[in-house]
C-alpha positions as CSV (number, residue, x, y, z in Angstrom):
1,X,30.1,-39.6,60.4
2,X,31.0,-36.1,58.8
3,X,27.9,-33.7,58.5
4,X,26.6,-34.0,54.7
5,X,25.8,-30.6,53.1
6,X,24.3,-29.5,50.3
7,X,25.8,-26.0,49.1
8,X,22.8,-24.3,46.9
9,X,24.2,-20.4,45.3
10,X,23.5,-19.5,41.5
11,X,27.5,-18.4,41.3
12,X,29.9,-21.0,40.6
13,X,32.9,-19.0,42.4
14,X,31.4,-18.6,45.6
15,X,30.0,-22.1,45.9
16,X,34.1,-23.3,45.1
17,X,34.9,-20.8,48.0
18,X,32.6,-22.3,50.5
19,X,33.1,-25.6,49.9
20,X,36.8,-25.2,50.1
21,X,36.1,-23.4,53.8
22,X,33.8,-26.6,54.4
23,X,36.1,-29.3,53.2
24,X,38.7,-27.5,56.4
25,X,36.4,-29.4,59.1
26,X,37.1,-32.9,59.3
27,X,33.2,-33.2,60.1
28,X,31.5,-31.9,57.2
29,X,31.2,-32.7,53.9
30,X,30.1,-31.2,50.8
31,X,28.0,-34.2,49.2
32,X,26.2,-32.0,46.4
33,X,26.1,-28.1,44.7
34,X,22.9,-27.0,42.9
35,X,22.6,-23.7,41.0
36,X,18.7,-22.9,42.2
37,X,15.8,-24.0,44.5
38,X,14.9,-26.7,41.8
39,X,17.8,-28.2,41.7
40,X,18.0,-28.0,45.3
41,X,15.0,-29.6,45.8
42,X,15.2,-32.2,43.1
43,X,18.8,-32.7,44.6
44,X,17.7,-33.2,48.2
45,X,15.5,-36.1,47.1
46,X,18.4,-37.9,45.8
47,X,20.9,-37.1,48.1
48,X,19.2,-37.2,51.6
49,X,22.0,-34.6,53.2
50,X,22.3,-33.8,56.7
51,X,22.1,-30.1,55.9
52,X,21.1,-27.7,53.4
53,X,23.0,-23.9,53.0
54,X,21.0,-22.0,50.6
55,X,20.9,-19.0,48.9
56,X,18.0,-16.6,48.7
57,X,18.7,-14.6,45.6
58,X,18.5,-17.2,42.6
59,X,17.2,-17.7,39.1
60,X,14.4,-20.3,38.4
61,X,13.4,-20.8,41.8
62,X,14.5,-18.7,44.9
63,X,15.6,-20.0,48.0
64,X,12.8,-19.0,50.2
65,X,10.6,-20.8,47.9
66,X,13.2,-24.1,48.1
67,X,12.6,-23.8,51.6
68,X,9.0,-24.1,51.9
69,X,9.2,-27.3,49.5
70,X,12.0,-28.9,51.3
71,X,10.1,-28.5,54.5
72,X,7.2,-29.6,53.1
73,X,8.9,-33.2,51.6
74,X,10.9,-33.6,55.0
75,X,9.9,-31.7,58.4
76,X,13.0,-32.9,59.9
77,X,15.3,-30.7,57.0
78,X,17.6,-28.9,58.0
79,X,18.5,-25.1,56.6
80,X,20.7,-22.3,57.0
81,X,20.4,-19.7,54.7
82,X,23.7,-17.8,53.5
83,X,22.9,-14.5,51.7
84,X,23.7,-11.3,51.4
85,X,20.1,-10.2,51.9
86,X,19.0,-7.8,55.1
87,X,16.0,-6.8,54.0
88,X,13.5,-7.5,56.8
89,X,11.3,-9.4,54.2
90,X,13.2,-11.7,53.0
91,X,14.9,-12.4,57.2
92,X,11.2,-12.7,58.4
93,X,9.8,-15.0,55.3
94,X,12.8,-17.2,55.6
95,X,12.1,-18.1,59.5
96,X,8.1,-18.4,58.2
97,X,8.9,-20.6,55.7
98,X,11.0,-23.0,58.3
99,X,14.5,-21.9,57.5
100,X,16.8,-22.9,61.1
101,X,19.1,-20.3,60.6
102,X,20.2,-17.1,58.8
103,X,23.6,-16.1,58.2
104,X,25.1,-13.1,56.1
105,X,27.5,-13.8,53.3
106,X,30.3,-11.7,55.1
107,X,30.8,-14.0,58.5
108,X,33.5,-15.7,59.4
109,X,34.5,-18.6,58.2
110,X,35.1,-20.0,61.4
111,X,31.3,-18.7,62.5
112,X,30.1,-20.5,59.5
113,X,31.1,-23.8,60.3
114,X,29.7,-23.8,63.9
115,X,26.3,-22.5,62.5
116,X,26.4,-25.3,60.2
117,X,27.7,-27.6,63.3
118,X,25.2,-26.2,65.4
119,X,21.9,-26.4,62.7
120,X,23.0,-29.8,61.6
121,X,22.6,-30.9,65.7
122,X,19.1,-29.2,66.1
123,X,19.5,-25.8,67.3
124,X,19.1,-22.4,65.8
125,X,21.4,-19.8,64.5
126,X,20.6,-16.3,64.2
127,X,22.9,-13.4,64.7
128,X,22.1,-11.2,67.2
129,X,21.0,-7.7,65.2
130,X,18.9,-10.2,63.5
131,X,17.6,-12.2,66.5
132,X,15.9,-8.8,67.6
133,X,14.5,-7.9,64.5
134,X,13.0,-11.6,64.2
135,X,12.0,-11.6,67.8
136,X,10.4,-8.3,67.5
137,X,8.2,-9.3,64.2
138,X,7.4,-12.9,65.3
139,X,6.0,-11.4,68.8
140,X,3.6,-9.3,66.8
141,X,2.3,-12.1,64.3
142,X,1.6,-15.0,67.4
143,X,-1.5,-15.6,68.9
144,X,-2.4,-17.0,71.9
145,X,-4.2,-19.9,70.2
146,X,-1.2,-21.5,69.2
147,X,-1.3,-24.1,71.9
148,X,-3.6,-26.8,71.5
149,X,-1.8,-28.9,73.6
150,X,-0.5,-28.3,77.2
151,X,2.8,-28.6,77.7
152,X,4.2,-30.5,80.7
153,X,6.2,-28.5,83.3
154,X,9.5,-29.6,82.1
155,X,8.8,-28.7,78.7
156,X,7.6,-25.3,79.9
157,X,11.3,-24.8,81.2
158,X,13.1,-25.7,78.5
159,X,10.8,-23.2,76.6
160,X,11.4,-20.6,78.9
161,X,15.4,-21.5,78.1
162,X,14.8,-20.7,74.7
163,X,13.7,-18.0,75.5
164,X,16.5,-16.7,76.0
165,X,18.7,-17.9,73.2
166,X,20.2,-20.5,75.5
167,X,21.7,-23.7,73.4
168,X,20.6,-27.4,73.8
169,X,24.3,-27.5,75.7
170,X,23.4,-25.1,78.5
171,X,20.0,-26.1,78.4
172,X,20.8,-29.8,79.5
173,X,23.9,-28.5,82.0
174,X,20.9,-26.1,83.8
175,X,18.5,-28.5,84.2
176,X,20.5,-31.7,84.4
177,X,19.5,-33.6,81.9
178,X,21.4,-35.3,78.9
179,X,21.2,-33.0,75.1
180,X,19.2,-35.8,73.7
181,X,16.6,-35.5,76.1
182,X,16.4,-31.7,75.5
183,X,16.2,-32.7,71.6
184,X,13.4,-34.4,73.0
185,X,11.7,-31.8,74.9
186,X,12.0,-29.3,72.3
187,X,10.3,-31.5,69.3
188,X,7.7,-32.1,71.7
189,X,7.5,-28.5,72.3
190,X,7.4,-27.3,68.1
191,X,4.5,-30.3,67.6
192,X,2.8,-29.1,70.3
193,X,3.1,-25.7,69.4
194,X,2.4,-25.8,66.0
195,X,5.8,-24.2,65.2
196,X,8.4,-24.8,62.6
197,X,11.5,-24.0,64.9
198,X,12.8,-23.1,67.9
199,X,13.1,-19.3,66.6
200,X,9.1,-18.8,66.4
201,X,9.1,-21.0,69.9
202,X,11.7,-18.8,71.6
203,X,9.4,-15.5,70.3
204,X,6.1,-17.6,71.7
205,X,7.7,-17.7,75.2
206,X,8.5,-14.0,75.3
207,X,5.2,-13.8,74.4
208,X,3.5,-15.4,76.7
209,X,6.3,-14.4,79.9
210,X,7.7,-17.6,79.8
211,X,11.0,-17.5,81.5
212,X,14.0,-20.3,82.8
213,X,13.1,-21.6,86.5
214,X,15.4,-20.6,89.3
215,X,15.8,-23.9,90.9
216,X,15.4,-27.0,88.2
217,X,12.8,-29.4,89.1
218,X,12.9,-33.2,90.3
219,X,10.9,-34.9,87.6
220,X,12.1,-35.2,83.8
């Protein structure tokens, strides 16, 4: 089944350029467009799509605000915003408010379509001027009484994976274990932490000097 996504921009042209990038992959599929956050929102309730590329910049309700009610009807959404925003604000609030990735309206079409491959299977997609800036802020805001629960010793390697940007791929090849159980792992790992994504979970571990393991262990 084709990835369903629903394209949310306030300009008309732009949303016909994407969607004609996205209609290229044989495994997504534009299922719905909405103009602003409401729409998006009231949109996502009808539609149920796999993914949802929004816009921050846009009348009647923003996309950062879109984002915090999508996430707050569905935990499991999943969002990439596109914009042409940089400002630090606007990067850091979207990751706060449980955006899964953060892309700039001049990539690639070709890096679009993996992001949206790539959020729509679980994992997170931020570019790497960005990653550093996110990283940076995210290590300042944490506190060490995130964790509430302990984590087992396999989730406490894949963390330290994340930590270093690693994808659920690589993850699963390093420690021999299948992608679904790394899916696993790293739900296990938000819930525990009381985090949104694997962003603020990657910026927990530098916290806290959590690092891969040289030598993976025996048990799963």
């Amino acid at each position: 089944m084709p990835v369903s996504v629903l394209l949310v921009d306030d300009h008309a042209l732009f949303r016909r350029g994407v969607r004609t990038i996205l209609e290229t992959a044989e495994d997504l599929s534009v299922v719905g467009e909405a103009s602003n956050g409401k729409q998006a929102v009231e949109l996502y309730a009808e539609l149920h799509p796999d993914l949802v590329l929004m816009d921050i910049r846009m009348p009647v309700m923003g996309g950062l605000e879109a984002v915090r009610r999508l996430r707050a009807m569905d935990p499991q959404v999943r969002i990439l915003i596109l914009t042409v925003s940089e400002e630090d604000d606007d990067l850091f609030e979207a990751i706060r408010a449980g955006a899964n990735g953060y892309l700039l309206k001049n990539v690639d079409p070709d890096e679009l379509i993996s992001s949206i491959q790539k959020v729509a299977a679980g994992e997170a997609v931020i570019p790497g001027l960005l990653a550093a800036r996110i990283m940076a802020e995210l290590h300042k805001e944490a506190t060490p009484e995130e964790v509430l629960d302990p984590l087992t010793g396999r989730e406490l390697q894949v963390l330290g994976y994340l930590s270093t940007g690693a994808s659920n791929r690589e993850i699963a090849k390093r420690l021999f274990i299948s992608e679904h159980t790394v899916r696993n792992h790293i739900q296990n790992i938000l819930s525990k932490l009381h985090l949104t994504n694997r962003v603020q979970a990657a910026a927990y571990a530098i916290r806290q000097g959590i690092r891969p393991p040289d030598t993976p262990p025996s048990d799963e």
